[in-house]
N, C-alpha and C positions, 0 to 999 in steps of 0.2 A: 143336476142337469136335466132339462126337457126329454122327455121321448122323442123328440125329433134331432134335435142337435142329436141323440145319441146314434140315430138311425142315417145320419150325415154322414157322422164319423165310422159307420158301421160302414156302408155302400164304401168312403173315399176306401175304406181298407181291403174292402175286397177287391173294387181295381186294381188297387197294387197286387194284391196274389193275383187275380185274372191275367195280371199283364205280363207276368214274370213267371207264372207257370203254364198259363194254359190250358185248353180243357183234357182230358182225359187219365184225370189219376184217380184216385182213390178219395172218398168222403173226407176220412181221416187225416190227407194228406190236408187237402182246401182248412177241413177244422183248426188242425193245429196251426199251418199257416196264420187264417185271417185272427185266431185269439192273440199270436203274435204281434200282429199290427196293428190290432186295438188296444192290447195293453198299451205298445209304441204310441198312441194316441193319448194316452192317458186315460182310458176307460178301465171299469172293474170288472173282469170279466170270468164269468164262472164256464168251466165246458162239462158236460156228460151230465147234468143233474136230476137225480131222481124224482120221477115226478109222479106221486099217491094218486089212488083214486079215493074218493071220501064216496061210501057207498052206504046207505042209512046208516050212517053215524061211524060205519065203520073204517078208519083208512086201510086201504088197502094197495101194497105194494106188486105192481102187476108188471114190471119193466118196462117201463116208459119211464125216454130221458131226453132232456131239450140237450141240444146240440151245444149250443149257446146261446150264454145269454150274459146280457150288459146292460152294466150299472143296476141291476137290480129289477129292471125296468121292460127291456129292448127282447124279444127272443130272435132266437135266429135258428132257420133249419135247413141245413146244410145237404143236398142232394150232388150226384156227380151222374146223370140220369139222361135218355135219350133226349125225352119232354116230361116237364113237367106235365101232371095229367090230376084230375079232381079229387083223388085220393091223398097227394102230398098237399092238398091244400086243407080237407079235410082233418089230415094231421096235424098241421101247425092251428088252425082254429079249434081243437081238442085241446091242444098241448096250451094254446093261450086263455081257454075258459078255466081249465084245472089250476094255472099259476096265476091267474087273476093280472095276465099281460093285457095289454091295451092294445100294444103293437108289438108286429112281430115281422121278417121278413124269409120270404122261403127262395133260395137261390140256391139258381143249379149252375155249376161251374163248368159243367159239359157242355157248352156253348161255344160257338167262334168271339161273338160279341157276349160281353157279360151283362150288357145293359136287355139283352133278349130271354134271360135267366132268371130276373129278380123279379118277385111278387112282393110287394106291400100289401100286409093284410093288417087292418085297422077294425078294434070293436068297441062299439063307443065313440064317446066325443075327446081328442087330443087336447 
């Protein structure tokens, strides 16, 4: 499946938690949630994954973990946050140069509307 179909069915599922809980819980809660309704979609979806820094030749495990991520492909970094601000984005474009993503989206669930939450971050050509 495309990085975009996946980021389709990434977005329809997060409306459905946006809609159904609303903002103001916990990261964790929105995470396990929307992995819920991606699998429901039929995506493959990994949550918490470890992610190396390759530092001259060395990997090195520094505690950085992508939120989620789908089909192998999609990341997704999951905030529950006033405003997104340049440092959550700077996180998800670290987290997508280390796992060699393409696309990733950063969505904060502390929103009234969720569509005021989501950042598509693309690097490269889709």
């Amino acid at each position: 499946m495309h990085e975009n179909q996946i980021g389709t069915l990434i977005l329809d599922a997060a409306f459905q938690v946006h809609k159904e809980l609303g903002p103001g819980l916990l990261e964790s809660t929105y995470e396990a949630c929307l992995s819920y309704e991606c699998i429901q979609k039929g995506l493959y979806i990994e949550v918490q994954i470890p992610l190396p820094v390759v530092y001259k030749e060395v990997r090195l495990d520094c505690g950085y973990r992508i939120d989620l991520r789908a089909g192998r492909k999609v990341i997704v970094e999951i905030k529950s946050v006033e405003a997104l601000n340049d440092v959550h984005l700077a996180q998800i474009l670290t987290y997508m140069k280390l796992s060699g993503s393409r696309l990733g989206y950063l969505i904060n669930f502390n929103v009234k509307q969720l569509k005021d939450g989501i950042k598509r971050v693309v690097l490269g050509v889709l």
